[in-house]
Structures are given as C-alpha cells and as structure tokens.
N, C-alpha and C positions, 0 to 999 in steps of 0.2 A: 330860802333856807337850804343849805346844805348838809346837814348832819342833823340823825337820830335825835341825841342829845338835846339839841337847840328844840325842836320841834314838840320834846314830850315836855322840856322844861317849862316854856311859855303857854301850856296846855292848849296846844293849836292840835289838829286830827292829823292822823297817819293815817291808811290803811292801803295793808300792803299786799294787794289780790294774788301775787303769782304762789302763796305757800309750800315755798321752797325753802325760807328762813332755817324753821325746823329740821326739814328733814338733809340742810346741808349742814347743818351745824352738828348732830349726830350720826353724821356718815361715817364711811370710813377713808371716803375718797382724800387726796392730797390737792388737786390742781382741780379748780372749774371754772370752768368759760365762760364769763355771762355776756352775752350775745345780745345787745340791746343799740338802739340807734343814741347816736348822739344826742347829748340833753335829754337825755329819755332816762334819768335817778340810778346811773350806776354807782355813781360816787354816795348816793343818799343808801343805796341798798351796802353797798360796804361798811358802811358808819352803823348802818344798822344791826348786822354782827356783829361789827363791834361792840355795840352796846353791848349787845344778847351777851 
C-alpha cells in the first residue's frame, strides 16, 4: 500500500513513530528534507500530509 488514504480506508494500522507529522504541518518552515533510505515510506509519509 502506498498512500494514507488506502490504508485508513480498508481499516488496516498505521503508526507513524517519527512525530514529525504535527509539528511540520504547523511550522513555519517552506522546504524539508526527509532523509530516509529507499523504500524506507517516503512516498507513504507524503500522502500522509496530505491527508492531514
């Protein structure tokens, strides 16, 4: 599964340990970096603010 959406729709579990979600979605910053190894839920953690 790739995407938020899919995941909460078909009531399968998330949990998303780095809690960052939050506190980048009320920043004030413009640009961040997420620095994570390949296939390692960069593309799942975007979809994820997106939801948000």
């Amino acid at each position: 599964m790739q995407t938020f959406s899919e995941i909460r729709t078909n009531d399968n579990l998330y949990i998303d340990k780095t809690a960052y979600i939050y506190r980048m979605a009320n920043s004030d910053g413009k640009y961040f970096f997420l620095s994570r190894p390949r296939r390692f839920g960069k593309s799942l953690l975007v979809s994820t603010l997106q939801s948000y």
